[in-house]
matplotlib code that plots the C-alpha trace (Angstrom):
import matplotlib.pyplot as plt

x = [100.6, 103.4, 102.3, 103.3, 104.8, 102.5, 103.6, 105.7, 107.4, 107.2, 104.6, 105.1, 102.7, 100.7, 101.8, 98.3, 98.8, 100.0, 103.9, 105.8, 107.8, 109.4, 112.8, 114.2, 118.1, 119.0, 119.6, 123.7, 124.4, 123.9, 124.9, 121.1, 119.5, 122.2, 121.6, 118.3, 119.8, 119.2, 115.9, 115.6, 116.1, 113.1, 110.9, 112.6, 111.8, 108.2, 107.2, 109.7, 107.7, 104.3, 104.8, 106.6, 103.2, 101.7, 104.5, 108.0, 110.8, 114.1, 116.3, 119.5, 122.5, 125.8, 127.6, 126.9, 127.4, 124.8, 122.5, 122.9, 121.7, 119.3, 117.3, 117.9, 116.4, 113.3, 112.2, 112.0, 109.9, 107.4, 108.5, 107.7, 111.3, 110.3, 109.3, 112.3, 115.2, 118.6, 121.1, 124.5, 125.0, 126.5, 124.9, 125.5, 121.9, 118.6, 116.3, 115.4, 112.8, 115.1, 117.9, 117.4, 116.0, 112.3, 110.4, 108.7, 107.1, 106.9, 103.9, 104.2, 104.0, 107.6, 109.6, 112.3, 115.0, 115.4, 118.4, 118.9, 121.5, 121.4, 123.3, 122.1, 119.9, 122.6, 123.2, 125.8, 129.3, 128.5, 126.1, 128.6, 127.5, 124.0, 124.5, 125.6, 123.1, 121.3, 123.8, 122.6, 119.4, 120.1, 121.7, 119.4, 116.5, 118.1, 116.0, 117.7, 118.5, 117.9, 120.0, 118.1, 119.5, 118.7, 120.9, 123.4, 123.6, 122.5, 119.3, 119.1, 115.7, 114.7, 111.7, 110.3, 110.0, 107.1, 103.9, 102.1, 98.4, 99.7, 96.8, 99.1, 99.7, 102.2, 102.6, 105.7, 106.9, 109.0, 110.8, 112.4, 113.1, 113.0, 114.7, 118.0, 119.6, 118.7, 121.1, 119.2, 119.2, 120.6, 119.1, 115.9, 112.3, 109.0, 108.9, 112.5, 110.3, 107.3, 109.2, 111.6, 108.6, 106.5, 109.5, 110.0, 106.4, 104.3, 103.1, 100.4, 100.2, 102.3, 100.7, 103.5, 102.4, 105.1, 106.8, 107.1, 107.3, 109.4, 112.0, 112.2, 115.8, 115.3, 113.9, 110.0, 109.4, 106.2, 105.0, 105.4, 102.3, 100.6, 99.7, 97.8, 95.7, 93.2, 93.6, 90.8, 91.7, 94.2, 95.6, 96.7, 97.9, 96.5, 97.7, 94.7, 96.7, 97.1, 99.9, 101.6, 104.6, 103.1, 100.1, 101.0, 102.8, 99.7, 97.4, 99.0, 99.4, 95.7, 94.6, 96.9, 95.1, 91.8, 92.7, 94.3, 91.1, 88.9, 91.2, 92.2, 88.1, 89.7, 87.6, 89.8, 88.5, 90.8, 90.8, 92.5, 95.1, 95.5, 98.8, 100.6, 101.4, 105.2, 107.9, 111.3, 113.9, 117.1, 115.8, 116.0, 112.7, 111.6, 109.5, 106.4, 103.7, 100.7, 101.2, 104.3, 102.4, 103.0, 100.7, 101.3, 99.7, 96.8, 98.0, 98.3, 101.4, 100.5, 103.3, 102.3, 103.8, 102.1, 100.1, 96.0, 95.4, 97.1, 93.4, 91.7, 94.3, 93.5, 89.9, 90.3, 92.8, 90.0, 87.3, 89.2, 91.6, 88.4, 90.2, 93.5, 94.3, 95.9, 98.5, 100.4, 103.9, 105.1, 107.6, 108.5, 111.7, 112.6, 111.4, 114.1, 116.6, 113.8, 112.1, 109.7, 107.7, 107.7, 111.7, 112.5, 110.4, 110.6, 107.7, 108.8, 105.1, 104.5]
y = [118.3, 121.2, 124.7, 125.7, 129.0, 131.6, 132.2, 130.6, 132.4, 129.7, 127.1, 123.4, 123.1, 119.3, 116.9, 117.4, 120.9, 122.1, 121.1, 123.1, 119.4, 116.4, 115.9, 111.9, 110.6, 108.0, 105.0, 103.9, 102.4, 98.6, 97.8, 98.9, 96.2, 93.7, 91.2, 92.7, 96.3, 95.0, 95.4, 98.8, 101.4, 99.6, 100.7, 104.0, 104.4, 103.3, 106.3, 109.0, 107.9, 108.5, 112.0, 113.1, 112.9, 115.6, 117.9, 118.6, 115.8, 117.1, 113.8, 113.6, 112.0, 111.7, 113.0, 113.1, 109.8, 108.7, 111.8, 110.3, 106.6, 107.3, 109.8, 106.8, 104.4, 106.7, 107.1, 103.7, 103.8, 106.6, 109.2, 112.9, 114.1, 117.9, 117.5, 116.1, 118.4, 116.7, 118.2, 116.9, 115.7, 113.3, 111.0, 108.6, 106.5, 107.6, 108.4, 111.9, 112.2, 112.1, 114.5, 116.8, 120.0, 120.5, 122.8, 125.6, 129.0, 132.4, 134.5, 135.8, 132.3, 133.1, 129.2, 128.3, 125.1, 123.8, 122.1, 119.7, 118.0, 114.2, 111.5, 108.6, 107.4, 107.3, 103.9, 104.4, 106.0, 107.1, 110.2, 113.2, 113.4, 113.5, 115.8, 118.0, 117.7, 120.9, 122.9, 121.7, 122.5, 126.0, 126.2, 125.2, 126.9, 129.8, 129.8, 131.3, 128.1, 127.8, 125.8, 125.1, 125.0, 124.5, 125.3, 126.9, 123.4, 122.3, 120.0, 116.3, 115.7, 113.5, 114.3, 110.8, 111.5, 113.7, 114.3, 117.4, 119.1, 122.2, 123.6, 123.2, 119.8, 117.4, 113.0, 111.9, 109.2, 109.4, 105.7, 108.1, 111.6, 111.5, 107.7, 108.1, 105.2, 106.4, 109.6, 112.1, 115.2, 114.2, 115.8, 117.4, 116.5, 117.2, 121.1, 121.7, 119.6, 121.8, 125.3, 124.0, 122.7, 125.9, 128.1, 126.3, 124.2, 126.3, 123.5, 124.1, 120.7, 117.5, 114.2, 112.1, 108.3, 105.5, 102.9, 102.3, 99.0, 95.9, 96.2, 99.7, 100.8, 104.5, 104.3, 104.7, 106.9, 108.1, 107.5, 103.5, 104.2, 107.1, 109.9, 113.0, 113.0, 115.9, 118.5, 117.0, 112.8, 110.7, 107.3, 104.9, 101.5, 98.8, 94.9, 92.8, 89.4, 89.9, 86.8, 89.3, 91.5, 94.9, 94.1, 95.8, 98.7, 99.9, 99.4, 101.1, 104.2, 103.7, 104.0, 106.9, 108.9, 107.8, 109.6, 112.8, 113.4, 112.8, 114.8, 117.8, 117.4, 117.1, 116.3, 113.9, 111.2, 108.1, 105.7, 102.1, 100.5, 96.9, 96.0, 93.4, 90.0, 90.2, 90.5, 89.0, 89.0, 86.6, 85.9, 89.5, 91.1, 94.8, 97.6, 96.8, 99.5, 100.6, 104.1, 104.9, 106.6, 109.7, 112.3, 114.2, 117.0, 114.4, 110.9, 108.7, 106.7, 103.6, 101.3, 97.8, 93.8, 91.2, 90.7, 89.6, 93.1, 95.2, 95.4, 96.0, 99.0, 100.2, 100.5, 102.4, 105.2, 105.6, 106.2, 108.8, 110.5, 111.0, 113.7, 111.7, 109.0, 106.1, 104.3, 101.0, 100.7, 96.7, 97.9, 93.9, 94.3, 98.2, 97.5, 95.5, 99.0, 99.7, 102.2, 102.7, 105.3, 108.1, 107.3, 108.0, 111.2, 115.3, 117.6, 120.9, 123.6, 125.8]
z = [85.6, 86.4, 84.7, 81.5, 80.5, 79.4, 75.9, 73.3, 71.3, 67.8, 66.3, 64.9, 62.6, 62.8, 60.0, 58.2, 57.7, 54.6, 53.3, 50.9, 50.6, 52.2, 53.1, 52.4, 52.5, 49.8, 51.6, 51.5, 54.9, 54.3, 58.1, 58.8, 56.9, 57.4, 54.4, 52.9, 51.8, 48.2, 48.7, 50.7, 47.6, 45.9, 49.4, 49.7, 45.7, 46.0, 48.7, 47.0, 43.6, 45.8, 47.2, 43.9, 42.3, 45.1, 46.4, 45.9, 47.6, 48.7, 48.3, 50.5, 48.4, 48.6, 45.7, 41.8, 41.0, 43.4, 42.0, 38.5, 39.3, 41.6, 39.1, 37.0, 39.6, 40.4, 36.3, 36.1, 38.7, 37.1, 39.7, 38.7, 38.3, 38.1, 41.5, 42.8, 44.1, 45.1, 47.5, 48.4, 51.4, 53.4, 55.9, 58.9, 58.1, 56.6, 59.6, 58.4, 61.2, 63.8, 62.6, 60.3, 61.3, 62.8, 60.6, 63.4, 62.4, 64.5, 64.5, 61.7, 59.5, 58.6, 58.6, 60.9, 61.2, 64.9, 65.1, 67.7, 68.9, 67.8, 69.3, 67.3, 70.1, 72.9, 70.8, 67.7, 67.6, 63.9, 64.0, 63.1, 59.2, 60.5, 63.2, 60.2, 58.1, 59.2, 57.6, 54.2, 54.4, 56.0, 52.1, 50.3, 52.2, 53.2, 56.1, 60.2, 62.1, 66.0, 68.0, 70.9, 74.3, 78.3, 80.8, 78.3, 77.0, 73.5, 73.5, 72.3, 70.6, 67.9, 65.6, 66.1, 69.9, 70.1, 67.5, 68.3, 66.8, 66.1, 68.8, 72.0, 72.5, 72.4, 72.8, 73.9, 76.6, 79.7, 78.8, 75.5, 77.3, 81.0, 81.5, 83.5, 80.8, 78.2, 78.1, 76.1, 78.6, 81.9, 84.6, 82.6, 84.7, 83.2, 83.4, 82.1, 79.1, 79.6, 78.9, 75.8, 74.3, 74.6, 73.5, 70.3, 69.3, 71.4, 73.3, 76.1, 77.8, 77.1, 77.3, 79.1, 77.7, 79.5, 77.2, 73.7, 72.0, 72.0, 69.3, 69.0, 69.7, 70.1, 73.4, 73.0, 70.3, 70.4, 66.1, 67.0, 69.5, 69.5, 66.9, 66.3, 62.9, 63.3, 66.1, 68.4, 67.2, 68.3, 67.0, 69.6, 69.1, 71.2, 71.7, 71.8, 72.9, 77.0, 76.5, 73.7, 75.3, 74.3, 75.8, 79.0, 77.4, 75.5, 77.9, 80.5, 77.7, 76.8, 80.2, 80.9, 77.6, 79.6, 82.5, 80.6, 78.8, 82.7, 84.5, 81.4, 80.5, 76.7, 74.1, 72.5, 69.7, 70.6, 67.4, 68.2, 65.9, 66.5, 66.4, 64.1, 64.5, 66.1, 63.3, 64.1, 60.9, 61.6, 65.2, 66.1, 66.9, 65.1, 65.8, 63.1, 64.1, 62.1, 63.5, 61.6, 59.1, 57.1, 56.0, 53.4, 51.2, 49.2, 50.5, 53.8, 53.1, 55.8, 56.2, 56.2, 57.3, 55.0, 57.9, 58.1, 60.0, 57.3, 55.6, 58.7, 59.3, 55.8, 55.8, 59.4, 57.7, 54.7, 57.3, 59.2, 56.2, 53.6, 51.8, 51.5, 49.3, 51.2, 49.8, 51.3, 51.8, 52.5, 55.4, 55.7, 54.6, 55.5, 58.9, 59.8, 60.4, 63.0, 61.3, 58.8, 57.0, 59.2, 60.4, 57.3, 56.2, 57.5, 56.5, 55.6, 56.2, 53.2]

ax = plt.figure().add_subplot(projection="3d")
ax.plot(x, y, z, "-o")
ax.set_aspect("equal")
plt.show()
């Protein structure tokens, strides 16, 4: 593993840790749920109508008009309105996670944005409106805005890429950031990762897992496999079915976590997800993953697929989130723009 840095100069707090609020886009572009979108406000409505009941939710909309109806939209569905807070903005897609700013604190607790450069996943031409979405929040917040860079260049990184435990480390996968196709930062190895990601999260070692999952078109992101839910525990999906295409993906990834905690002599609680059956909508196969979860302030909002393990998944979150309510989310539809629960969500720390 290379060396890390001695110091970082900032924080990313975990998920778990306190949140002032969350930061969600009202969902407009139909092309990402090509025949369904009817159905996607009533998902997005659902988990907005959730977390309004236990923290603030900073909804993304386009202009007044959309404000109007969608406050309409969300009463009917018994969200908390005081809790809601709507700021204009326009947006490419909905994928919050991947880029709006990443919440990261200094020393002294005080908040900062991390803006990133975003590229839509070296995949879409239509990513400008997002890429500008930091400046909104900068508004709203008032908070200083870093714009991370390497080599005098700006940084491509996407919130969904990495999860981290707020205690040093950090999951991420080498098919997502250090892939020559996949043109996120060409030319970066793993210590170029090493110091960025001890400047800005304060990241002591990085836990390079390999691929993601089939149907995920951003590349292996990380919260389709892997996640951190308490500083020392870590939730890893695993593929039970050796004839199932994941099979080899996770196991290699389990195996790899295996030999982190041997070699690191880490004290890590591994807790296995089984995954899903495989979900195709229209022929065309998605990323549906158990480990796109969101935590929030009281709740566990757990996506799920109509699928005879979504009950087995629940009763394993109740076990290991005892102070969090858990709450489903039927992702059967939503799923089908490749994302899920934590795509479409951004903690903001208190």
């Amino acid at each position: 593993m290379p060396k890390m840095p001695n110091r970082g100069i900032y924080r990313m707090p975990a998920e778990w840790e306190a949140q002032k609020s969350t930061w969600i886009a009202w969902p407009h572009n139909e092309k990402d749920w090509p025949g369904k979108f009817v159905e996607i406000p009533s998902v997005f409505g659902k988990i907005i109508t959730e977390l309004s009941k236990v923290q603030i939710v900073n909804i993304l909309v386009k202009n007044k008009s959309e404000k109007k109806k969608v406050i309409f939209f969300l009463s009917k569905l018994g969200s908390k309105i005081k809790n809601i807070r709507f700021i204009f903005c326009k947006t490419d897609r909905a994928w919050t996670r991947d880029f709006l700013p990443i919440f990261i604190k200094n020393s002294k607790n005080k908040n900062f944005l991390t803006n990133w450069k975003f590229n839509a996943w070296a995949k879409y031409k239509n990513f400008k409106k997002d890429n500008k979405a930091y400046t909104k929040v900068k508004k709203f917040l008032n908070y200083k805005v870093l714009n991370p860079k390497y080599r005098n260049k700006r940084i491509v990184l996407e919130g969904g890429s990495i999860d981290v435990n707020g205690s040093g480390y950090l999951l991420t996968t080498k098919q997502c950031l250090l892939s020559r196709t996949q043109q996120r930062n060409k030319g970066f190895n793993k210590f170029d990762y090493c110091k960025i990601f001890k400047k800005y999260f304060g990241i002591k070692k990085i836990i390079w897992l390999n691929k993601g999952i089939y149907g995920d078109d951003t590349h292996g992101h990380i919260d389709d496999i892997a996640r951190f839910t308490e500083k020392n525990k870590i939730f890893l999906a695993r593929e039970n079915n050796k004839k199932e295409r994941n099979f080899k993906n996770l196991n290699e990834n389990i195996q790899i976590i295996k030999k982190f905690k041997k070699e690191e002599k880490e004290k890590f609680k591994i807790v296995y997800l089984p995954m899903p059956k495989p979900k195709f909508i229209s022929g065309t196969r998605v990323p549906a993953s158990y480990l796109n979860f969101y935590i929030a302030n009281k709740i566990v909002l757990v996506p799920t697929f109509n699928d005879p393990k979504d009950k087995i998944i629940l009763k394993i979150f109740k076990k290991h989130f005892k102070n969090r309510k858990i709450i489903p989310i039927d992702c059967s539809v939503l799923v089908w723009g490749f994302g899920t629960v934590h795509c479409m969500t951004q903690q903001q720390p208190s």
